[in-house]
N, C-alpha and C positions, 0 to 999 in steps of 0.2 A: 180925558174926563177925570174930575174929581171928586171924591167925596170925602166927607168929615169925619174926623170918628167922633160918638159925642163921650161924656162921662162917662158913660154904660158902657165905652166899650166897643158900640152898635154902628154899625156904618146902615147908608141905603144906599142901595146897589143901582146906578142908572138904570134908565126904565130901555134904552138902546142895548144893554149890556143883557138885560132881565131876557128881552125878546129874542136876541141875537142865540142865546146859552137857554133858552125854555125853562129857565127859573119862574117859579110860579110860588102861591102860599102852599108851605109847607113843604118845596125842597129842601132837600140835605146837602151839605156843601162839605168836603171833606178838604181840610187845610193839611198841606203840607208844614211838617215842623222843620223838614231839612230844610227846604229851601234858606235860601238869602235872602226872599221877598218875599210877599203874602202870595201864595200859589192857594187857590182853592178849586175843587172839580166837584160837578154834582156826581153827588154819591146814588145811584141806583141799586134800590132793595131787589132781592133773591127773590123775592117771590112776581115781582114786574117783570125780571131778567129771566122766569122758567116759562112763566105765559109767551113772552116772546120768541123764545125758541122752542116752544112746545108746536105755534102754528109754523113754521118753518117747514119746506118742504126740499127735500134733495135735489136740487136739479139735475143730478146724476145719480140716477135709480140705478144699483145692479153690476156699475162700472168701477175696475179696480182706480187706484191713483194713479199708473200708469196708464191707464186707456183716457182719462181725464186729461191727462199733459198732453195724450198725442191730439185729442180733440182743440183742445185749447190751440197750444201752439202749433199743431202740424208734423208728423215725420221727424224725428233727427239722427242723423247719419252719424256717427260716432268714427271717427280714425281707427284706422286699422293698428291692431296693437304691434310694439315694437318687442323686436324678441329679444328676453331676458338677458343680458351681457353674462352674467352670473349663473349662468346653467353648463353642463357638461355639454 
């Protein structure tokens, strides 16, 4: 896909690229300067981003992060440690 820039500067953003990325009036697009090419990401404000994780809910109420991995993946047996070459 292409698009123009005009004198202003202004490009318009395909309407495939708009719907694809949920760019809407009044998104914020935040440009990278490093890059080597126009990199741009929508920039989501602090206060959309607390609503969001304020409805969030733990799906693991109560459980350390250990009890979480065994849940997850299952059990793991660990190798029997090899004894110190370097000990008396």
């Amino acid at each position: 896909m292409k698009a123009t820039v005009t004198s202003k500067g202004q490009i318009t953003i395909p309407v495939k690229i708009r719907e694809k990325l949920g760019i809407t009036a009044g998104t914020v697009l935040d440009f990278d300067e490093e890059a080597h090419f126009v990199k741009a990401t929508r920039k989501i404000d602090w206060d959309t981003f607390r609503k969001f994780g304020n409805k969030a809910k733990d799906p693991f109420p109560g459980m350390t992060s250990m009890e979480i991995l065994v849940y997850l993946r299952g059990p793991v047996e660990l190798p029997p440690k090899k004894p110190d070459a370097n000990r008396d």
